[in-house]
GULUMKOL-403861 format. One record per residue (C-alpha): y, z, x negated; residue in one letter. Coordinates in steps of 0.1 Angstrom, whole numbers, plus 2048, in hexadecimal, padded with zeros to 3 digits. Last residue first. Example, Ala and Ser with C-alpha at 12.3 -4.5 7.8 and 13.67 -1.06 7.14 Angstrom:
% GULUMKOL-403861
<marlo><yy>7F5</yy><zz>847</zz><xx>777</xx><fipa>s</fipa></marlo>
<marlo><yy>7D3</yy><zz>84E</zz><xx>785</xx><fipa>a</fipa></marlo>
% end
This chain:
% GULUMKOL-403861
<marlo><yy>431</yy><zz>D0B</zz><xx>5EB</xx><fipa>x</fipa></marlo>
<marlo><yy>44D</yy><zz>CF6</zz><xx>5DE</xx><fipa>x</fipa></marlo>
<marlo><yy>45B</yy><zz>D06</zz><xx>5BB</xx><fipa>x</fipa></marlo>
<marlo><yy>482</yy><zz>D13</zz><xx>5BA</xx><fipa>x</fipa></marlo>
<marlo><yy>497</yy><zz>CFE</zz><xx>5A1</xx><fipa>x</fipa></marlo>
<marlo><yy>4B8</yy><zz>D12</zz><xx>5AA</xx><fipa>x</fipa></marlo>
<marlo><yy>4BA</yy><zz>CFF</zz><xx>5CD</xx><fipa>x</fipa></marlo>
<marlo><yy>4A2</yy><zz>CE2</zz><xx>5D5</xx><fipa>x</fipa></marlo>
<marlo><yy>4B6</yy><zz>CC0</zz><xx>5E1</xx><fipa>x</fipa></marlo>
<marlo><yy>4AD</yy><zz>CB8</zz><xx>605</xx><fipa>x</fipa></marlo>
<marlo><yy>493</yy><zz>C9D</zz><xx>613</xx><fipa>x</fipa></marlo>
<marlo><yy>493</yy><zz>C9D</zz><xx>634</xx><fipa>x</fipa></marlo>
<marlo><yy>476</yy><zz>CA9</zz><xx>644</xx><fipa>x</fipa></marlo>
<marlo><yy>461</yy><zz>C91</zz><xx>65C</xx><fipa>x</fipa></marlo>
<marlo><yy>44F</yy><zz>CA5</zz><xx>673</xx><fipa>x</fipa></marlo>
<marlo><yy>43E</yy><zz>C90</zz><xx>68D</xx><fipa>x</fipa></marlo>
<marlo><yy>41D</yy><zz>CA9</zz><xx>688</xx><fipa>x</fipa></marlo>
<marlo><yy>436</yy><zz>CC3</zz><xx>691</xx><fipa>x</fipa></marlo>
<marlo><yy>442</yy><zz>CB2</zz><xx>6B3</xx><fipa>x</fipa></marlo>
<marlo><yy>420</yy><zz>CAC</zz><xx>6C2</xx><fipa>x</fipa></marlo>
<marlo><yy>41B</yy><zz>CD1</zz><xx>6BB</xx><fipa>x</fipa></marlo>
<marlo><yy>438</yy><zz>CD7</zz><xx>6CE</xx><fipa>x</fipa></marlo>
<marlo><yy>42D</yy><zz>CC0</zz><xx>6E9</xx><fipa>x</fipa></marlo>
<marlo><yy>409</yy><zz>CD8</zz><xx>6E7</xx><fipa>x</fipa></marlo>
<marlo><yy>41A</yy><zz>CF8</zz><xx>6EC</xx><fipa>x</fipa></marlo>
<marlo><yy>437</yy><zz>CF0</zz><xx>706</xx><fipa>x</fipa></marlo>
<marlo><yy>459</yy><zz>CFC</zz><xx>706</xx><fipa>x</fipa></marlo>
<marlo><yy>463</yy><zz>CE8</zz><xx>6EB</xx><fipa>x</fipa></marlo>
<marlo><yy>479</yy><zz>CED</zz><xx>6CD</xx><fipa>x</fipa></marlo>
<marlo><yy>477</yy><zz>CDE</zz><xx>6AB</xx><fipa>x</fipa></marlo>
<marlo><yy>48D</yy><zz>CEE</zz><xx>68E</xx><fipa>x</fipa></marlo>
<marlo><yy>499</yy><zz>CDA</zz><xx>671</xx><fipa>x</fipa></marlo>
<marlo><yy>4B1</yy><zz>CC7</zz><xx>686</xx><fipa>x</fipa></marlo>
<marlo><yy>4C6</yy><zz>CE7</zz><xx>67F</xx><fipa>x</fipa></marlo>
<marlo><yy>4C3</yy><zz>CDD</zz><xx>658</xx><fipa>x</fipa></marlo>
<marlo><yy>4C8</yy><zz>CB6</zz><xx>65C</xx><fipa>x</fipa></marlo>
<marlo><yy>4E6</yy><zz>CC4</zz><xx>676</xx><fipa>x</fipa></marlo>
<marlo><yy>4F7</yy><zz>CDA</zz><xx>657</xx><fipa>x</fipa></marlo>
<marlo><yy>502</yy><zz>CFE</zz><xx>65C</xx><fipa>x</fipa></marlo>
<marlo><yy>521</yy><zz>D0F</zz><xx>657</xx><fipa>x</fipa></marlo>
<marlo><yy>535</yy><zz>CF4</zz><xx>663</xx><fipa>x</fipa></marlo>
<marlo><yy>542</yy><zz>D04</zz><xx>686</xx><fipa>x</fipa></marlo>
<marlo><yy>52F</yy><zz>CF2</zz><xx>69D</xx><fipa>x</fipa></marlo>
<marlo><yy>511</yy><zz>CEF</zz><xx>686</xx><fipa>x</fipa></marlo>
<marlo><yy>50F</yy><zz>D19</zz><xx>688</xx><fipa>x</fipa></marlo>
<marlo><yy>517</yy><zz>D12</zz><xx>6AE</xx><fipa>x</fipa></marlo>
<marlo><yy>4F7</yy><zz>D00</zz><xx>6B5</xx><fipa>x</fipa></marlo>
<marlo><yy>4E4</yy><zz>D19</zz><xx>6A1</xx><fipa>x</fipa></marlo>
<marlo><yy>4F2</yy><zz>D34</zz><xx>6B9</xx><fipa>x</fipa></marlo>
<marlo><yy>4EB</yy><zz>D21</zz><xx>6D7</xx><fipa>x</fipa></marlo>
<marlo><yy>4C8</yy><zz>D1E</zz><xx>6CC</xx><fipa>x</fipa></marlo>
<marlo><yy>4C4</yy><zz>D42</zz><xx>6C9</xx><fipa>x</fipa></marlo>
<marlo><yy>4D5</yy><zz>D47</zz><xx>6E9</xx><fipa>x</fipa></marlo>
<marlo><yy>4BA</yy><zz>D2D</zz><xx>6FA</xx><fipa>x</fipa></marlo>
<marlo><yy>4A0</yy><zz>D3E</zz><xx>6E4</xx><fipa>x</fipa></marlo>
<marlo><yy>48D</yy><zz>D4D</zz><xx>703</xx><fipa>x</fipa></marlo>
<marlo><yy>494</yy><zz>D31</zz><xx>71C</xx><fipa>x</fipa></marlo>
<marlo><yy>473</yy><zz>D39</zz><xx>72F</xx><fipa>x</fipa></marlo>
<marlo><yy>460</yy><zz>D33</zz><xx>70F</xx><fipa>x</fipa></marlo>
<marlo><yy>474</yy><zz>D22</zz><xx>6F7</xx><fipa>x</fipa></marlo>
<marlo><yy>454</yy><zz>D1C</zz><xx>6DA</xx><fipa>x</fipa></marlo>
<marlo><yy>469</yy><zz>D18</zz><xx>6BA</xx><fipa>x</fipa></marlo>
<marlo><yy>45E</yy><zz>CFE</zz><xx>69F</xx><fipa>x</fipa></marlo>
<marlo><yy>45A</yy><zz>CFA</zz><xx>679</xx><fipa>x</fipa></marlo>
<marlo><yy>44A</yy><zz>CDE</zz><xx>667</xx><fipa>x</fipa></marlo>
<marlo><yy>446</yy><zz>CE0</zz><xx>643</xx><fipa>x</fipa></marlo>
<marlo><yy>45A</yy><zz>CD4</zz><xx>62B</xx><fipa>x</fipa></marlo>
<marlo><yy>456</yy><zz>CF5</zz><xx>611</xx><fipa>x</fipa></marlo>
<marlo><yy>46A</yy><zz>D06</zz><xx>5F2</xx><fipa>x</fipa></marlo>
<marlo><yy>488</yy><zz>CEB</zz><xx>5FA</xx><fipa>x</fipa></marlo>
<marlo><yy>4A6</yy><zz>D01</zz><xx>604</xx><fipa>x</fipa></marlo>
<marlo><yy>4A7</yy><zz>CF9</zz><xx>627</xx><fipa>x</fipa></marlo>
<marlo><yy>482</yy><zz>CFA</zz><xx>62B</xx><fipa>x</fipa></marlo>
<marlo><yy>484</yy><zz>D22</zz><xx>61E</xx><fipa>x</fipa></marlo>
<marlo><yy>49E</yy><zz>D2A</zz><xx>633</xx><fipa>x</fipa></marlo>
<marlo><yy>48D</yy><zz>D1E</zz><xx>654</xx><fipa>x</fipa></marlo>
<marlo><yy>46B</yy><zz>D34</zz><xx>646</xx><fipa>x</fipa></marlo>
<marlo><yy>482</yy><zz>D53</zz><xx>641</xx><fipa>x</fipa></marlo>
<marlo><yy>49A</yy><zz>D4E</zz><xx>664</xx><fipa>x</fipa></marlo>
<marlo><yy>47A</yy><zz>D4A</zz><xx>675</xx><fipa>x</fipa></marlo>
<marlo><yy>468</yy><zz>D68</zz><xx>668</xx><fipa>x</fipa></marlo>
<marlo><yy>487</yy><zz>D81</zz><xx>66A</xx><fipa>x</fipa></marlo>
<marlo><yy>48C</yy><zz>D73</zz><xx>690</xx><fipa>x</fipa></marlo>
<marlo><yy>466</yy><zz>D7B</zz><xx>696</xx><fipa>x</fipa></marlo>
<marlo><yy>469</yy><zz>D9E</zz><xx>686</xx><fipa>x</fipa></marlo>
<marlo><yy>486</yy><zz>DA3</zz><xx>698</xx><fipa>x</fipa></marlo>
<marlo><yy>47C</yy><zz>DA0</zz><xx>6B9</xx><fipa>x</fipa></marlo>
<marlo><yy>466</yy><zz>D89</zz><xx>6C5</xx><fipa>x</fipa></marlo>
<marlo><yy>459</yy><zz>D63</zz><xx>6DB</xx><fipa>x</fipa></marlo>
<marlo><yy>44A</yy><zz>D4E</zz><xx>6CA</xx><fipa>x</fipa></marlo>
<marlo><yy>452</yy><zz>D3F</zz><xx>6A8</xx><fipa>x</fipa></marlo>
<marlo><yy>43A</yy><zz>D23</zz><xx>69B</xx><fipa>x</fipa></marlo>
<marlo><yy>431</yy><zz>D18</zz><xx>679</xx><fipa>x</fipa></marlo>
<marlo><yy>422</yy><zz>CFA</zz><xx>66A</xx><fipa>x</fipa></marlo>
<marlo><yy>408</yy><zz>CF1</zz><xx>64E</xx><fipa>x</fipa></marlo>
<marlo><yy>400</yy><zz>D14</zz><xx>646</xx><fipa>x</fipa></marlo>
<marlo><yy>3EF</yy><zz>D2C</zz><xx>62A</xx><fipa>x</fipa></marlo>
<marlo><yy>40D</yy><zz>D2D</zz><xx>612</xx><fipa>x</fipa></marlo>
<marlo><yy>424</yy><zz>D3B</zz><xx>62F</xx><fipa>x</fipa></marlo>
<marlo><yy>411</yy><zz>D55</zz><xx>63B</xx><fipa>x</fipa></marlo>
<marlo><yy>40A</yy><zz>D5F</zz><xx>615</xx><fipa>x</fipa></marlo>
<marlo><yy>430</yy><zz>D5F</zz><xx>610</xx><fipa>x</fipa></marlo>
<marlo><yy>433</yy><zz>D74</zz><xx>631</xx><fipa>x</fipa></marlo>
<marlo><yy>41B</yy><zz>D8E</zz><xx>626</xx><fipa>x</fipa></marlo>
<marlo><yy>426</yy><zz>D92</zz><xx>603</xx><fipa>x</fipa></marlo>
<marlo><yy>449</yy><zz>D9A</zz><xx>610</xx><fipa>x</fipa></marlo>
<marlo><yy>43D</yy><zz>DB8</zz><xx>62D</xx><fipa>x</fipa></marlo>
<marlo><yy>42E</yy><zz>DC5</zz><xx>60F</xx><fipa>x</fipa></marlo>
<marlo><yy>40A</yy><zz>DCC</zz><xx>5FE</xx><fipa>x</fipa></marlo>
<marlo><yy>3F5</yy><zz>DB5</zz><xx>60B</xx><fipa>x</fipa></marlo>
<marlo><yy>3D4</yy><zz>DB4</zz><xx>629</xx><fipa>x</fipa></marlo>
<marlo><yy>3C4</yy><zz>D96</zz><xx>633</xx><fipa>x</fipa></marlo>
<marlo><yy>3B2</yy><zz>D97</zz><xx>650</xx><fipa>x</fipa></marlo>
<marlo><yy>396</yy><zz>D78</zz><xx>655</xx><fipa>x</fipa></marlo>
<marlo><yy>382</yy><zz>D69</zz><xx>673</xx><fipa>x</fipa></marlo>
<marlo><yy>392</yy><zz>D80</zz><xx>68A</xx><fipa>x</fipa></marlo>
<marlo><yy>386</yy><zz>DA6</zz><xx>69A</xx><fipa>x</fipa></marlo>
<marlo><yy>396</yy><zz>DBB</zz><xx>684</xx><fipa>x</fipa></marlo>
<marlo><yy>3BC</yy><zz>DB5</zz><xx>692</xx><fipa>x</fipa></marlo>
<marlo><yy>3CE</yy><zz>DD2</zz><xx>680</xx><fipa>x</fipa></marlo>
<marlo><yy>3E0</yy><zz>DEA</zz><xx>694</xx><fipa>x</fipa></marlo>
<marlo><yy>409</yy><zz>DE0</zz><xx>690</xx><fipa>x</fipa></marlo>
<marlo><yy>40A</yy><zz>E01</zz><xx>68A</xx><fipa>x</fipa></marlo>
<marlo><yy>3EF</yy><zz>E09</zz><xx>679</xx><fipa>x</fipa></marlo>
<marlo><yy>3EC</yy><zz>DED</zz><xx>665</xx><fipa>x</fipa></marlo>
<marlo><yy>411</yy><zz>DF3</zz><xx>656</xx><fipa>x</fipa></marlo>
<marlo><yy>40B</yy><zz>DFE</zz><xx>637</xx><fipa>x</fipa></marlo>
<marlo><yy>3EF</yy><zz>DE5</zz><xx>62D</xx><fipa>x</fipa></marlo>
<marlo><yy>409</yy><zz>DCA</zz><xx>636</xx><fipa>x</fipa></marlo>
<marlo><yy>3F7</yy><zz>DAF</zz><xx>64D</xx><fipa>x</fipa></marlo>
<marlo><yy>3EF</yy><zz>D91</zz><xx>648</xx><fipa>x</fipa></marlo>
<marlo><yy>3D4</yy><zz>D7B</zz><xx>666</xx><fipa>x</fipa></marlo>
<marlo><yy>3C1</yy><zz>D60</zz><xx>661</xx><fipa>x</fipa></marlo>
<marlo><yy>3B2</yy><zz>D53</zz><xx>683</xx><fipa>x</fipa></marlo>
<marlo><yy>394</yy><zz>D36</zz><xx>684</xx><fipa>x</fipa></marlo>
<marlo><yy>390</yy><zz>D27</zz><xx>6AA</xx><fipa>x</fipa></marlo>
<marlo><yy>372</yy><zz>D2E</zz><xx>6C2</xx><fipa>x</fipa></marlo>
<marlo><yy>385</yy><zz>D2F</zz><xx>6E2</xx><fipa>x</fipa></marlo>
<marlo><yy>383</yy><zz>D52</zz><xx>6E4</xx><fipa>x</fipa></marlo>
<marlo><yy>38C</yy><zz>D55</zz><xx>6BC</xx><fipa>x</fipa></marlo>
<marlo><yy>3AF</yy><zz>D3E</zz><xx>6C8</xx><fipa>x</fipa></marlo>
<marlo><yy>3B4</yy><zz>D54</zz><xx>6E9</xx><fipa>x</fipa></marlo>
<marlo><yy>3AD</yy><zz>D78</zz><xx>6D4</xx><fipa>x</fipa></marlo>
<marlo><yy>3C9</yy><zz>D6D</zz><xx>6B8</xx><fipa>x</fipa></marlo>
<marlo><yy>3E7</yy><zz>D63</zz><xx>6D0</xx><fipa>x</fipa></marlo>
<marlo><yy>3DD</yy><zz>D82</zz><xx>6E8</xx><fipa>x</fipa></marlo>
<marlo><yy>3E0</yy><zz>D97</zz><xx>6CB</xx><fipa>x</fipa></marlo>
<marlo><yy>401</yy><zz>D8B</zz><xx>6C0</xx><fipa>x</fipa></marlo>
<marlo><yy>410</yy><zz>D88</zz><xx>6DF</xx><fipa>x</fipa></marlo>
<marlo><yy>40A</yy><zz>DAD</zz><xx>6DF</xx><fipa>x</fipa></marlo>
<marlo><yy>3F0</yy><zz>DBF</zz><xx>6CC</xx><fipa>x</fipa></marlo>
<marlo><yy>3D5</yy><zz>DB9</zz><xx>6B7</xx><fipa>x</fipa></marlo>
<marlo><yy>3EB</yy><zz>DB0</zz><xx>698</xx><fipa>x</fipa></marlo>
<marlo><yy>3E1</yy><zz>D9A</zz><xx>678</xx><fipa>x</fipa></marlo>
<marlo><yy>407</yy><zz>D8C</zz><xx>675</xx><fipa>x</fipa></marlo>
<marlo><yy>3FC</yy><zz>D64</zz><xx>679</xx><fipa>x</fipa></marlo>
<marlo><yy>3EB</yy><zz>D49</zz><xx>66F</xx><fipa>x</fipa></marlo>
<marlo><yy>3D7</yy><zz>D35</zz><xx>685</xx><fipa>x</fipa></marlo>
<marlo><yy>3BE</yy><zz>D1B</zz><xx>67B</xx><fipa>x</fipa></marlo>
<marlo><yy>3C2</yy><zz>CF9</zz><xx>68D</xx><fipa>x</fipa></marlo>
<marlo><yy>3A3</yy><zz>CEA</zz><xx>69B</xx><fipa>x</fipa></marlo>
<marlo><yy>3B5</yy><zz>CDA</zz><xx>6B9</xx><fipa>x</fipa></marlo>
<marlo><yy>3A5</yy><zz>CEC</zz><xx>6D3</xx><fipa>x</fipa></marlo>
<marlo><yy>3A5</yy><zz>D09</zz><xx>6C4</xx><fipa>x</fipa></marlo>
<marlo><yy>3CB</yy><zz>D04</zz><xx>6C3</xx><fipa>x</fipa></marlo>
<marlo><yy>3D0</yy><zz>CFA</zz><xx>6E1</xx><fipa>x</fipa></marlo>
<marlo><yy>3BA</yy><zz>D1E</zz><xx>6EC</xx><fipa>x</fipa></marlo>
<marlo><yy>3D4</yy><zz>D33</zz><xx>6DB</xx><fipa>x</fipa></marlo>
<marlo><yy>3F6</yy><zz>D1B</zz><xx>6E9</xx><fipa>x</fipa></marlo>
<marlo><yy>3E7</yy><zz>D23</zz><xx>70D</xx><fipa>x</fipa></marlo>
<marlo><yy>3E5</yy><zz>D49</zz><xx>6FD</xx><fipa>x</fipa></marlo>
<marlo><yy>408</yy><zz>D4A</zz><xx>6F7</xx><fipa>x</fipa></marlo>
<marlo><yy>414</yy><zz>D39</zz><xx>715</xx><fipa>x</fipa></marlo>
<marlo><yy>400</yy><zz>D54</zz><xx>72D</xx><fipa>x</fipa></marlo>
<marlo><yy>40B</yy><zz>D6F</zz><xx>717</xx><fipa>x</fipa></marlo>
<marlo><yy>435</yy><zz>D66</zz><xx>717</xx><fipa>x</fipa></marlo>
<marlo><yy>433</yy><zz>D5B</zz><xx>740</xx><fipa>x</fipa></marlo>
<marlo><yy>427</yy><zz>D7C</zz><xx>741</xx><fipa>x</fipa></marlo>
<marlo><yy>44E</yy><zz>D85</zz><xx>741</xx><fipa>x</fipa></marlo>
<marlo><yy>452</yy><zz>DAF</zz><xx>737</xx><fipa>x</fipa></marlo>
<marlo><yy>449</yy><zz>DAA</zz><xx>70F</xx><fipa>x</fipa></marlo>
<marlo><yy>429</yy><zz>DA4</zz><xx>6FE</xx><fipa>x</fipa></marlo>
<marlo><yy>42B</yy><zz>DBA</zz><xx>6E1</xx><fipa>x</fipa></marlo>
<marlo><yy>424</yy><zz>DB7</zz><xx>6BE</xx><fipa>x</fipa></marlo>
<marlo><yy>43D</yy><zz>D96</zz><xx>6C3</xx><fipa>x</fipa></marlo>
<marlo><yy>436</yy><zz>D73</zz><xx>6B5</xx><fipa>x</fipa></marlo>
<marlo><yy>436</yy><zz>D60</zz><xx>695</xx><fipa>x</fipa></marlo>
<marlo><yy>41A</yy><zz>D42</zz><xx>693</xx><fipa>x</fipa></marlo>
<marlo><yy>40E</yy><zz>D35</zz><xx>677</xx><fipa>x</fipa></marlo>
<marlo><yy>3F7</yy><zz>D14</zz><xx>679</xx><fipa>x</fipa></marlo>
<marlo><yy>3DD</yy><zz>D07</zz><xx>667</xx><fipa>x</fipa></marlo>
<marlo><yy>3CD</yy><zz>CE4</zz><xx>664</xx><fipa>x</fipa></marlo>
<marlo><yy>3EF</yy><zz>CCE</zz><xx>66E</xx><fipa>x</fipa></marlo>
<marlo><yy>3EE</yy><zz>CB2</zz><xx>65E</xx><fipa>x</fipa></marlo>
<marlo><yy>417</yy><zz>CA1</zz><xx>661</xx><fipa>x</fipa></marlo>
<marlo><yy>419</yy><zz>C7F</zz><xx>670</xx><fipa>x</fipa></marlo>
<marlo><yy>426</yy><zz>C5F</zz><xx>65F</xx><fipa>x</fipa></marlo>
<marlo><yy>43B</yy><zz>C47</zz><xx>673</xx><fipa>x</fipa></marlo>
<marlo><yy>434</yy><zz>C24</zz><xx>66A</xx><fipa>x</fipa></marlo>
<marlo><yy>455</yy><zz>C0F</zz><xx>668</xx><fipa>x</fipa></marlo>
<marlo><yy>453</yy><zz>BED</zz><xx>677</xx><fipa>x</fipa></marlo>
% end
């Protein structure tokens, strides 16, 4: 019999909207994922914001006595409003430095709910397992059906040949927090040839 390995997950990033949207559904979920990962002694990382899903991600992991990291751009701190109130804020010089430091710092990563920032964030940390810099777990939390159309469109790009199914199957979906996280730690990447000699972070 075959022993199936599991991936350690000791810090997580999470991508998620500055704002928390019109369904509550989105806060309550986020925060139930917040506390899980208290729970579990997983560190987040994420965008260093107060507000919106990210905020209420941040405040229900440091209310349930987690660790939070969070980046953020010194440009943008007032406008995304700087989360001072975590175990550590991190601040860089670009939007670029912020997600490669997001990235170096986690096990795992998880898209919420967002907008294009979110999207940008997926499509970034997706690419990057594709091509071989990192084999770690990504997955997408499909709150109320909110990637369905995402989904959809990944679905077609293997459809029509533009994308491979060992590079969709790259992307775990749930709807819950913890079966998700279940799912990560199952993670078994597939190993790919890395492009143009790119280094594994």
């Amino acid at each position: 019999m075959t022993e199936i390995q599991s991936t350690t997950i000791a810090s997580l990033c999470v991508y998620c909207a500055s704002s928390t949207g019109s369904n509550p559904n989105l806060s309550a979920v986020t925060s139930s994922l917040g506390r899980l990962l208290a729970r579990e002694g997983i560190e987040l990382i994420y965008g260093g914001g107060a507000v919106g899903l990210m905020g209420i991600l941040a405040d229900s992991v440091m209310e349930s006595g987690g660790r939070v990291t969070g980046v953020i751009p010194t440009g943008l701190f007032p406008i995304e409003v700087g989360h001072t109130a975590i175990s550590e804020l991190i601040e860089v010089g670009s939007m670029h430095e912020r997600k490669a430091e997001m990235i170096r710092r986690s096990d795992a990563f998880i898209a919420l709910p967002g907008g294009f920032g979110t999207l940008e964030e997926l499509a970034e940390v997706l690419t990057w397992a594709q091509i071989g810099i990192h084999r770690k777990p990504v997955g997408l939390l499909n709150i109320d059906g909110f990637f369905d159309a995402l989904l959809d469109f990944f679905d077609r790009c293997v459809a029509d040949e533009v994308l491979k199914q060992t590079n969709r199957d790259l992307l775990a979906v749930d709807t819950d927090p913890g079966q998700l996280l279940d799912q990560l730690r199952r993670h078994a990447p597939v190993p790919e040839p890395k492009w143009h000699g790119l280094e594994q972070l």
